[in-house]
C-alpha positions as CSV (number, residue, x, y, z in Angstrom):
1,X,82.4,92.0,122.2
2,X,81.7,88.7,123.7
3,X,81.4,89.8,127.2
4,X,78.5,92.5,125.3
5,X,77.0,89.2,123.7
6,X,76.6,87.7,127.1
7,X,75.2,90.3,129.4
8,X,72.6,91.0,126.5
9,X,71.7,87.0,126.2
10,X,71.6,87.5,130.2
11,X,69.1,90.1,130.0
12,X,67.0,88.6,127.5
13,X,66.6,85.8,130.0
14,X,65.7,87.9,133.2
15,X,62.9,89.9,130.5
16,X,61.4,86.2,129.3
17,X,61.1,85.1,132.7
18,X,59.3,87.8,133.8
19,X,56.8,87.5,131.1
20,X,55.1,84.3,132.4
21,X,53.4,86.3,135.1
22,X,49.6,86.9,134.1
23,X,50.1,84.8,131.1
24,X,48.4,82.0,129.9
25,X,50.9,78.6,130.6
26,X,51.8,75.6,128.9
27,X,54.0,73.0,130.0
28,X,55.0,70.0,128.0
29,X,57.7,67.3,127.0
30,X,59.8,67.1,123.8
31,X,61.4,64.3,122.7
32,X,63.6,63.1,119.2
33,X,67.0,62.5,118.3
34,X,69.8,65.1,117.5
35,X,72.0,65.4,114.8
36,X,75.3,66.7,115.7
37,X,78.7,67.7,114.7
38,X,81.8,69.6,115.4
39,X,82.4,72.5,113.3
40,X,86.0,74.8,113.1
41,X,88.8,72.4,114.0
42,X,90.8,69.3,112.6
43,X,90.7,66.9,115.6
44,X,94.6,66.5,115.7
45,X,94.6,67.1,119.4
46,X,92.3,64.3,119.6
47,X,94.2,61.4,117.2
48,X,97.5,61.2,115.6
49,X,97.0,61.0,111.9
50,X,94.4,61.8,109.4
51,X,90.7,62.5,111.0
52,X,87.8,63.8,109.2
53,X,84.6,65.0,111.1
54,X,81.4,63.5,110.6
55,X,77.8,63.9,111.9
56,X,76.9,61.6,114.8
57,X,73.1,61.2,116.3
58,X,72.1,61.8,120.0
59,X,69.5,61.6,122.1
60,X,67.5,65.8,123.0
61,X,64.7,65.8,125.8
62,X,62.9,68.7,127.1
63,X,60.1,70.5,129.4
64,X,59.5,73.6,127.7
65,X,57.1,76.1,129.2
66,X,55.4,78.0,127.3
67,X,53.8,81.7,128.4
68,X,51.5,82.9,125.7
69,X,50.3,86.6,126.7
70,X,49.1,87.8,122.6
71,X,47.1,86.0,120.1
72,X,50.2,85.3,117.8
73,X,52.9,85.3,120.3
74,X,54.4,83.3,123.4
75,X,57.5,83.6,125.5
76,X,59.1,79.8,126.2
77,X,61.9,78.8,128.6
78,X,63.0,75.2,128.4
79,X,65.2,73.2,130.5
80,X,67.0,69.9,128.2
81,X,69.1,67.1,128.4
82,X,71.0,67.4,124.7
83,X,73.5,65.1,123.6
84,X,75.9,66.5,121.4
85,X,79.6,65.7,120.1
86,X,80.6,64.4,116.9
87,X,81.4,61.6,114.4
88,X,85.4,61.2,113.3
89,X,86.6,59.0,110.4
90,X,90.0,58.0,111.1
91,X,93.1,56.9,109.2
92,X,95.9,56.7,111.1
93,X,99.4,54.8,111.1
94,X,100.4,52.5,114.4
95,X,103.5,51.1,114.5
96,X,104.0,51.2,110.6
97,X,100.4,49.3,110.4
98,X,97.6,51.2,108.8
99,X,94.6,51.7,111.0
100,X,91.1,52.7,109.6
101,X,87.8,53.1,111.5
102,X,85.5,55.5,113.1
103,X,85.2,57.2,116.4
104,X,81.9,58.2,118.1
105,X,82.0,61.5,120.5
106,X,79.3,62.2,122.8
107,X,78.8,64.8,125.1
108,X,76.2,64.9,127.8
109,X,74.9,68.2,128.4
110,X,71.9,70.1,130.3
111,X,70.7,73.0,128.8
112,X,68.1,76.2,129.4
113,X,67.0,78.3,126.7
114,X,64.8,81.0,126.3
115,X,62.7,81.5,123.1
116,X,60.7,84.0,121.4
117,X,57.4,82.1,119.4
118,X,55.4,83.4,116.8
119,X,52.4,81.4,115.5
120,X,50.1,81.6,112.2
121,X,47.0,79.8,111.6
122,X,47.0,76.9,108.6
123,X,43.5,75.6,109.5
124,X,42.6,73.7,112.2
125,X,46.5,74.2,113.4
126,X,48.8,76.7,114.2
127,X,52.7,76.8,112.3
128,X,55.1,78.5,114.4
129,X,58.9,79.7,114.4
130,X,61.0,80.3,117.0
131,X,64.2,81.6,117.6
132,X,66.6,82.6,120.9
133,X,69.5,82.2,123.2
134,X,70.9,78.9,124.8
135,X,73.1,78.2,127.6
136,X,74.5,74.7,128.5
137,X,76.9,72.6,131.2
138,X,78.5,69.4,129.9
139,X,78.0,67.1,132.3
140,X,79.9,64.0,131.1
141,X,81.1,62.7,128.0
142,X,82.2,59.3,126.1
143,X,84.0,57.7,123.2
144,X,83.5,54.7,121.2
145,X,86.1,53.4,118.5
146,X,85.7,51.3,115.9
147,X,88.5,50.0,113.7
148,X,90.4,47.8,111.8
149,X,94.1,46.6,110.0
150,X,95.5,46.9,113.9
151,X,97.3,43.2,113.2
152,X,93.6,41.7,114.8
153,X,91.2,39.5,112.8
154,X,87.8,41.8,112.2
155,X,87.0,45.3,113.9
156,X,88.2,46.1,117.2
157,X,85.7,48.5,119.3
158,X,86.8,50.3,122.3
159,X,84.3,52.5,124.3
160,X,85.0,54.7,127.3
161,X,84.4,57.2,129.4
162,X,86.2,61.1,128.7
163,X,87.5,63.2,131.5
164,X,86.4,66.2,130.5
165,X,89.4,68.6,131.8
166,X,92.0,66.0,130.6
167,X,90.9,66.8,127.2
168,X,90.7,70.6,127.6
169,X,86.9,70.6,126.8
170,X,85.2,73.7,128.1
171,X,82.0,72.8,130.3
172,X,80.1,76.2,130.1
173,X,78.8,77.2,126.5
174,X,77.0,79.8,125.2
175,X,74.4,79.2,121.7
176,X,71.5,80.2,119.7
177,X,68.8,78.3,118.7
178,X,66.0,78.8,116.1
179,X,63.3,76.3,114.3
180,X,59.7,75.9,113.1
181,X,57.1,73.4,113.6
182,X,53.6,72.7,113.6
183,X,51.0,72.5,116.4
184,X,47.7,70.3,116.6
185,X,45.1,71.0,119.3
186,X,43.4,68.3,120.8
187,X,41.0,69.3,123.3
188,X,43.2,70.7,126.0
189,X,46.4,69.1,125.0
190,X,48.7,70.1,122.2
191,X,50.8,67.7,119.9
192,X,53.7,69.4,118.0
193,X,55.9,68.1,115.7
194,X,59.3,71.0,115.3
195,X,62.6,71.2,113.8
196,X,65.6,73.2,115.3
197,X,69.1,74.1,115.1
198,X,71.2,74.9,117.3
199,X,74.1,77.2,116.4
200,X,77.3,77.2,119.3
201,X,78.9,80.6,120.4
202,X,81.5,79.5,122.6
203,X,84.5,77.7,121.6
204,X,84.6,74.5,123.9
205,X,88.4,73.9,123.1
206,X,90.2,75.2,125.8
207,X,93.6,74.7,123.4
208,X,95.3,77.6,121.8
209,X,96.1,78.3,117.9
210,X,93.9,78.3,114.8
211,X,93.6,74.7,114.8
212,X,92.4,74.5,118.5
213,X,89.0,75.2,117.7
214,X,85.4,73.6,118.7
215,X,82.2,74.8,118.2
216,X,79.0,72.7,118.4
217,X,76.5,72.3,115.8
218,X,73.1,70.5,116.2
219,X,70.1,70.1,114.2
220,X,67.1,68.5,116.0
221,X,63.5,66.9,115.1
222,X,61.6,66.3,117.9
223,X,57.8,65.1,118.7
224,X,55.7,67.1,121.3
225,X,53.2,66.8,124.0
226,X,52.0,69.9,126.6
227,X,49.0,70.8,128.3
């Protein structure tokens, strides 16, 4: 079933890019913070003790281009750099001390997706949804650890880097994504302002069992800018 999944997400992309021949073209830049989490596991792998999974906010940049062939509908393909990951409250024991804090998880990934966008008229502007598949490479990742009651006076932070294959975390991952927005013409340019989610197929844990299980969640508002 998933290999199905795939090859039809693959096809879908060879059909979009073929539409942007004899099509009017837009390109742009999208900018805004992401707000991600983890969904489907309990870190345990990650940290001994009690963990509880929290949202964490990123940094999501784009140049979509956009191919609009019909009067209410346009074809986009988008290349991003999305940071996604998650937030972890911990509560763990250390050598019979109790240790509270929070841990910061961010992944760095690029990311192409392929969208399907219909628009509607609302006066001088256009609101639009969107909606199709995404496929993305982690390209680096790091940690930063807050906490406290480890026998120091105050908080304690500790940031570093994350080998990706040490910690089992798949690089390749499959998604969808879907949103809606608005767009302002001015003149020639367009300003849009759009909110998205993006929904992860692929488990990115590469450990086995119920418990072994990571799939990325993202919600997005962004600002953008095309021509």
């Amino acid at each position: 079933m998933q290999n199905f999944i795939q090859k039809s997400i693959f096809c879908l992309f060879i059909f979009l890019g073929s539409q942007q021949i004899m099509a009017q073209t837009f390109i742009g830049i999208t900018i805004g913070p992401n707000i991600a989490k983890w969904n489907g596991t309990d870190p345990a792998n990650i940290f001994q003790g009690s963990t509880s999974l929290t949202s964490m906010t990123g940094f999501f940049l784009s140049v979509p281009v956009e191919s609009r062939q019909f009067d209410h509908l346009s074809f986009v393909q988008e290349i991003a750099w999305s940071q996604k990951g998650t937030g972890l409250d911990l509560n763990e024991v250390v050598n019979g001390i109790p240790v509270t804090g929070t841990a910061r998880i961010v992944i760095n990934n690029l990311e192409y997706g392929a969208f399907i966008k219909g628009y509607y008229p609302f006066g001088n502007n256009e609101v639009f949804a969107f909606a199709g598949p995404t496929m993305g490479i982690a390209i680096a990742g790091s940690m930063a650890v807050k906490s406290s009651g480890n026998g120091n006076n105050g908080q304690t932070t500790v940031k570093e880097s994350i080998d990706l294959e040490e910690w089992g975390y798949k690089r390749f991952e499959w998604g969808i994504g879907f949103g809606t927005g608005v767009t302002i013409p001015a003149g020639k340019s367009r300003f849009s302002v759009l909110l998205r989610y993006q929904f992860g197929l692929t488990d990115v844990d590469k450990g086995e069992g119920p418990n072994a299980v990571i799939r990325n969640r993202v919600l997005n508002f962004s600002l953008g800018y095309s021509l």
